[in-house]
Backbone as ProteinMPNN parsed JSONL, in Angstrom:
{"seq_chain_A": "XXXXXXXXXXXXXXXXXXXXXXXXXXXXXXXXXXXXXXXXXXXXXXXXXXXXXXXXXXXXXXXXXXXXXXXXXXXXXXXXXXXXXXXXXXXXXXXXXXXXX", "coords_chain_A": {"N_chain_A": [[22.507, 118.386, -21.396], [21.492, 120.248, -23.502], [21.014, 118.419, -25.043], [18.553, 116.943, -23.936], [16.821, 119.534, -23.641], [16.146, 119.712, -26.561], [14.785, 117.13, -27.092], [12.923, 117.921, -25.182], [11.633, 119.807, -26.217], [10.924, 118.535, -28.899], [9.139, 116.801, -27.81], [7.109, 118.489, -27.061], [6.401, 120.121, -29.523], [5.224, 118.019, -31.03], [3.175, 116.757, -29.307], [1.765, 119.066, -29.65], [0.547, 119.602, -32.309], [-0.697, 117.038, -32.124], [-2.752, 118.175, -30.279], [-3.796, 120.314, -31.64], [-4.66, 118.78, -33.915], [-6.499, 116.809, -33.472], [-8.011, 117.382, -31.38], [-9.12, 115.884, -28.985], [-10.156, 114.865, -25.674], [-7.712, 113.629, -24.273], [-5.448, 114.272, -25.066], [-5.095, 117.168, -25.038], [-4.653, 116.913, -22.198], [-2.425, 115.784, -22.332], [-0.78, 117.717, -23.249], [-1.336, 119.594, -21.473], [0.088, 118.225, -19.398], [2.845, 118.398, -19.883], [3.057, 120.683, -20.614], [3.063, 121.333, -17.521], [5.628, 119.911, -16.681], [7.399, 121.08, -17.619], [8.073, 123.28, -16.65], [8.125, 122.745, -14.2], [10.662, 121.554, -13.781], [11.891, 123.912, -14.209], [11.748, 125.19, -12.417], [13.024, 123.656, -10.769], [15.58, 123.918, -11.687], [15.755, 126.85, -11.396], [15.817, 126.653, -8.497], [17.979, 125.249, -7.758], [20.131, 126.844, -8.303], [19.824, 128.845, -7.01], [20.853, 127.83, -4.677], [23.402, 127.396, -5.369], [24.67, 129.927, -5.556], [23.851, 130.834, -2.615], [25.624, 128.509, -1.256], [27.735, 128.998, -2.328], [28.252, 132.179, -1.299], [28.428, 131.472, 1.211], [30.912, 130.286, 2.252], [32.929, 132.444, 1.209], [32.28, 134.542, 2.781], [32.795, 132.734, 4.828], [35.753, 132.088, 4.75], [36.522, 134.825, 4.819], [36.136, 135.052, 7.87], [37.759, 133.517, 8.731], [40.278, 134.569, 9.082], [40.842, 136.842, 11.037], [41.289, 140.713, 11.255], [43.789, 141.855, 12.835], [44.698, 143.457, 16.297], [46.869, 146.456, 15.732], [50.013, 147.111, 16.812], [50.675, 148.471, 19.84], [52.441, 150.189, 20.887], [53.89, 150.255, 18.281], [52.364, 151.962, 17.231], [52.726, 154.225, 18.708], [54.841, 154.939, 18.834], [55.363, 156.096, 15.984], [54.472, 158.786, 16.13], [56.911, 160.127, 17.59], [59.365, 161.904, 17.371], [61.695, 162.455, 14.625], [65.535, 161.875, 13.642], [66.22, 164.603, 13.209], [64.172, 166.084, 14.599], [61.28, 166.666, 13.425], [58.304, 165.377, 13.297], [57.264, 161.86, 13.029], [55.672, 161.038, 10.308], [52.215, 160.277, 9.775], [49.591, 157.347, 8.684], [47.479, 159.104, 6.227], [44.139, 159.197, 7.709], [43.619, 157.088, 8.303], [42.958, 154.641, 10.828], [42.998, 152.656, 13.714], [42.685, 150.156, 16.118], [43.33, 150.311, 19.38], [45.225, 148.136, 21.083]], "CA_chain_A": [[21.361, 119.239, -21.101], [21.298, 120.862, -24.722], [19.498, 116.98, -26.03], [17.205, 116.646, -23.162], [15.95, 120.494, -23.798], [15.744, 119.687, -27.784], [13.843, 115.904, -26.552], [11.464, 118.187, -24.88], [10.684, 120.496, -27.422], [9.971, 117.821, -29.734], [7.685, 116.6, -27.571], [6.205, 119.729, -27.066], [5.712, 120.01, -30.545], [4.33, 116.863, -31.615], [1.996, 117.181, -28.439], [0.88, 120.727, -29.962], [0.202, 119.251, -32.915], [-2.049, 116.252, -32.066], [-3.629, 118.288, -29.918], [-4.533, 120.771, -33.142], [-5.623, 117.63, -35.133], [-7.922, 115.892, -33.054], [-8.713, 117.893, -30.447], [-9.51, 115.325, -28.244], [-9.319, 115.479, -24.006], [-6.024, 112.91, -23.858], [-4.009, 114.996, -25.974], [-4.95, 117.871, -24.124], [-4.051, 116.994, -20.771], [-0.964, 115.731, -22.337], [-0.376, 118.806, -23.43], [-1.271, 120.259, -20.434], [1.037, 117.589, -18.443], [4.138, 118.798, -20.591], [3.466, 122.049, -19.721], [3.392, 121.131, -16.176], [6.509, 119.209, -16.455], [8.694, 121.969, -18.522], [7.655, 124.139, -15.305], [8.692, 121.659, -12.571], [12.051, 121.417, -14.529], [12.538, 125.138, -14.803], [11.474, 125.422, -11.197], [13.955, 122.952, -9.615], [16.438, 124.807, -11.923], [16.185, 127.681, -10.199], [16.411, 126.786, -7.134], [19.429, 124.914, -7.687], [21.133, 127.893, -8.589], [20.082, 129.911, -5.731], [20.835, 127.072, -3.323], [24.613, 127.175, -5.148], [24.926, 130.906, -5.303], [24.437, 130.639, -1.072], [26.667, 128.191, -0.115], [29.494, 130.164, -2.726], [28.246, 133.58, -0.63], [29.052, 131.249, 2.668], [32.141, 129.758, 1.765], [33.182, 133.487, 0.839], [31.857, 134.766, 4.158], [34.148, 131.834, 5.896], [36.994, 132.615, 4.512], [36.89, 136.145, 5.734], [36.063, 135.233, 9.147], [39.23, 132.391, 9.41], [41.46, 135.456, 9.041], [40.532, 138.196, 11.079], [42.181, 141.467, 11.655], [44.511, 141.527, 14.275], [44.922, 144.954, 16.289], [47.631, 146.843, 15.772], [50.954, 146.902, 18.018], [50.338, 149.625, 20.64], [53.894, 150.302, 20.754], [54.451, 150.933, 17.204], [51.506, 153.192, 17.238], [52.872, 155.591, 19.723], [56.27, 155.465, 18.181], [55.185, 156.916, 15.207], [54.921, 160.35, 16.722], [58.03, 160.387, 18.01], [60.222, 163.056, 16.45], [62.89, 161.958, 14.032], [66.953, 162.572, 14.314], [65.993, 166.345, 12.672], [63.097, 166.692, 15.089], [60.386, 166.297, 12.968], [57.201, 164.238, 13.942], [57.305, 161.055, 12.024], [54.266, 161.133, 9.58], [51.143, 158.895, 10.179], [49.135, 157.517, 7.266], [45.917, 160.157, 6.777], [42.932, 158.611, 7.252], [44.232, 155.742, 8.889], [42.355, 154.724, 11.947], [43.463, 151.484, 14.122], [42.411, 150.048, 17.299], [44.448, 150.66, 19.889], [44.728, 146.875, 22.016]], "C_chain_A": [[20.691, 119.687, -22.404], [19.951, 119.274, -25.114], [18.016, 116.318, -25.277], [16.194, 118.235, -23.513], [15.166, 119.941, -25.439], [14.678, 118.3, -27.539], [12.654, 116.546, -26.056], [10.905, 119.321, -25.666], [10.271, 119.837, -28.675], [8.555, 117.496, -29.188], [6.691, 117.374, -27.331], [4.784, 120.036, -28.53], [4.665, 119.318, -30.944], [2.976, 116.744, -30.207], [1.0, 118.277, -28.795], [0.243, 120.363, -31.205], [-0.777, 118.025, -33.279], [-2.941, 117.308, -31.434], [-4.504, 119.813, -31.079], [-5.359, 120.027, -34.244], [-6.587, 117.185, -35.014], [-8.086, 116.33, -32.151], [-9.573, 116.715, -29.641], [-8.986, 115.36, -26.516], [-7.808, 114.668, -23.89], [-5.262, 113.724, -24.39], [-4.125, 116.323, -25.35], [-4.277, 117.617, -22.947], [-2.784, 116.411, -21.066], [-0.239, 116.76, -22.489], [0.047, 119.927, -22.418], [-0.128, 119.855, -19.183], [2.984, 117.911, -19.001], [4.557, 120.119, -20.239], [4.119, 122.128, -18.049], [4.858, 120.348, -16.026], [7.996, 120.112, -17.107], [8.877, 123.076, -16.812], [8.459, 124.128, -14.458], [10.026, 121.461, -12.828], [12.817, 122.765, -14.377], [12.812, 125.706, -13.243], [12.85, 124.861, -10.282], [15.241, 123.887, -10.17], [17.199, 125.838, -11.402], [16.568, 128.036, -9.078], [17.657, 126.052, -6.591], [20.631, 125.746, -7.907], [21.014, 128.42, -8.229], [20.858, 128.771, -4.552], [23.305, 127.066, -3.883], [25.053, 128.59, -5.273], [24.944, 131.014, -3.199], [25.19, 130.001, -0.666], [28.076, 128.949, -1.419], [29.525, 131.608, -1.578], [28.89, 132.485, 0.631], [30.584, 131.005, 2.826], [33.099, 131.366, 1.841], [33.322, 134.026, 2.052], [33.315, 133.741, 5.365], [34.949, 131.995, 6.01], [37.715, 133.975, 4.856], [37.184, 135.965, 7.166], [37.35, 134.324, 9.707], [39.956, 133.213, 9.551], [40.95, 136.572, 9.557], [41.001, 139.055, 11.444], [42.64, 141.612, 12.567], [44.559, 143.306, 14.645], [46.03, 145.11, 16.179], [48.39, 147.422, 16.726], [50.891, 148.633, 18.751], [51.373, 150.417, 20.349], [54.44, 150.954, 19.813], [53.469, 152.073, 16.873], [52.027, 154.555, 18.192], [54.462, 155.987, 19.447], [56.313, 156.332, 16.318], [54.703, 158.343, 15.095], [55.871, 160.594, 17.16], [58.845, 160.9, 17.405], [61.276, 162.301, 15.907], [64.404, 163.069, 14.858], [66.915, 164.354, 13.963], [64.754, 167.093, 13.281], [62.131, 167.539, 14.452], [59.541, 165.115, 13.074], [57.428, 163.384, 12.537], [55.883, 161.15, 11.386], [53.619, 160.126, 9.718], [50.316, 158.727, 8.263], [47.905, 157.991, 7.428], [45.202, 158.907, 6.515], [42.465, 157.271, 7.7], [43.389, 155.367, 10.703], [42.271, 152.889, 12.552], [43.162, 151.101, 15.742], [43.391, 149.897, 17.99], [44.207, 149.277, 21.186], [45.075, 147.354, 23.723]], "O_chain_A": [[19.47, 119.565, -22.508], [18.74, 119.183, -25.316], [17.038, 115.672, -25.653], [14.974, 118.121, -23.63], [13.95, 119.789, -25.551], [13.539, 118.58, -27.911], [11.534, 116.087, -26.281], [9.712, 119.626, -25.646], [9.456, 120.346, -29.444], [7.426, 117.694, -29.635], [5.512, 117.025, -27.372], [3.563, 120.117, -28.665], [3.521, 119.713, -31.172], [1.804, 116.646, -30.569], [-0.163, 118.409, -28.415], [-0.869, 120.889, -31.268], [-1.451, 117.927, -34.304], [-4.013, 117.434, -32.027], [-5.71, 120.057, -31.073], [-6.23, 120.367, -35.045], [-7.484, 117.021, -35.841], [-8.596, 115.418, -31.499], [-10.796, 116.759, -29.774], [-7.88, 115.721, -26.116], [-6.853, 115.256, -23.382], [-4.128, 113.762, -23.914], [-3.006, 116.734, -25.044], [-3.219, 118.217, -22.757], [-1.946, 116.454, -20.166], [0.873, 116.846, -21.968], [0.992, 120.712, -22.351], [0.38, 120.611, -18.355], [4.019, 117.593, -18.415], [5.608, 120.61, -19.828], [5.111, 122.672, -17.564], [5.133, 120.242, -14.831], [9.191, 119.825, -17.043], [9.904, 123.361, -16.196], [9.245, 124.955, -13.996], [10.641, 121.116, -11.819], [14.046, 122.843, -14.397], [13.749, 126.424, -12.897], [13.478, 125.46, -9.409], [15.897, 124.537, -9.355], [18.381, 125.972, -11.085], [17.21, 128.98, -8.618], [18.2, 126.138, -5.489], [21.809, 125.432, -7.741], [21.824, 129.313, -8.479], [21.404, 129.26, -3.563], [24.224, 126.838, -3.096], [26.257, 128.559, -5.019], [25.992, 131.243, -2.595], [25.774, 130.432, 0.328], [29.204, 129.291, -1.064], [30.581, 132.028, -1.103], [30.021, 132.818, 0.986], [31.284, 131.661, 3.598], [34.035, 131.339, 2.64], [34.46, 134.05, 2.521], [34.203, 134.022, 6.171], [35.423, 132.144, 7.136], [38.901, 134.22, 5.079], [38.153, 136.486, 7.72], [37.825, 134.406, 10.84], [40.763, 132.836, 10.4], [40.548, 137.417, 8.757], [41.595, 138.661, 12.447], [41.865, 141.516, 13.519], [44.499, 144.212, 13.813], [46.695, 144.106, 16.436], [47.847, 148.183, 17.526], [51.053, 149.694, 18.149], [51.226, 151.346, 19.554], [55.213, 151.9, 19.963], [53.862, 153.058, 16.248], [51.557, 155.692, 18.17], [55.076, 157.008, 19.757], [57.225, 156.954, 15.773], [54.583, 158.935, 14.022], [55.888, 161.821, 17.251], [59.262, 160.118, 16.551], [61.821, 161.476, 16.64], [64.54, 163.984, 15.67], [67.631, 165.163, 14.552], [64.299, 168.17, 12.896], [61.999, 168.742, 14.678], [59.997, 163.978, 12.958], [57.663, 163.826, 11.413], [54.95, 161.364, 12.16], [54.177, 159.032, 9.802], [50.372, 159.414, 7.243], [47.176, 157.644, 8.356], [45.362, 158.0, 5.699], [41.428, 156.624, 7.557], [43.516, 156.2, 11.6], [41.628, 152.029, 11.95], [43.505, 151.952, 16.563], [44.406, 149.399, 17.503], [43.304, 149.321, 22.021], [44.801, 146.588, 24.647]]}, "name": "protein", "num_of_chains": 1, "seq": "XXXXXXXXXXXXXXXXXXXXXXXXXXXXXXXXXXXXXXXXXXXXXXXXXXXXXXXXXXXXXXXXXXXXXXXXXXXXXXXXXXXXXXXXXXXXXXXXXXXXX"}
């Protein structure tokens, strides 16, 4: 990538520089077609690197949804109030909030 950018800033150059010398229309619109072509380059660029930032977000996304939370056992939910051998309620975890299947 690095010798195709430096390839087109030569030609940039040496394009910028005829068209300073002789100011004539070909060397313009070459000039102008270089521009247009650094553009169209910078353009696809970008959108190749949004198009691989979405499928990483999907991929990401997928992987959540193959595994999804299971509810938690009714059973052991209602046994965790149940007073210990010193009759004391067994402690829940604060904050904790679980669907009940």
């Amino acid at each position: 990538m690095i010798p195709f950018i430096e390839l087109l800033g030569r030609l940039f150059a040496s394009s910028l520089e005829t068209v300073w010398s002789t100011s004539n229309p070909a060397s313009v619109i070459a000039l102008v077609g270089m521009v247009g072509a650094i553009g169209l380059v910078g353009a696809m660029a970008a959108a190749e690197v949004n198009s691989i930032v979405a499928i990483t977000a999907s991929l990401q996304v997928r992987a959540h949804l193959e595994h999804p939370l299971e509810p938690a056992d009714r059973g052991e939910l209602l046994r965790q109030s149940d007073p210990d051998a010193a009759g004391r309620p067994r402690p829940r975890a604060p904050g904790l909030s679980l669907p009940i299947a």
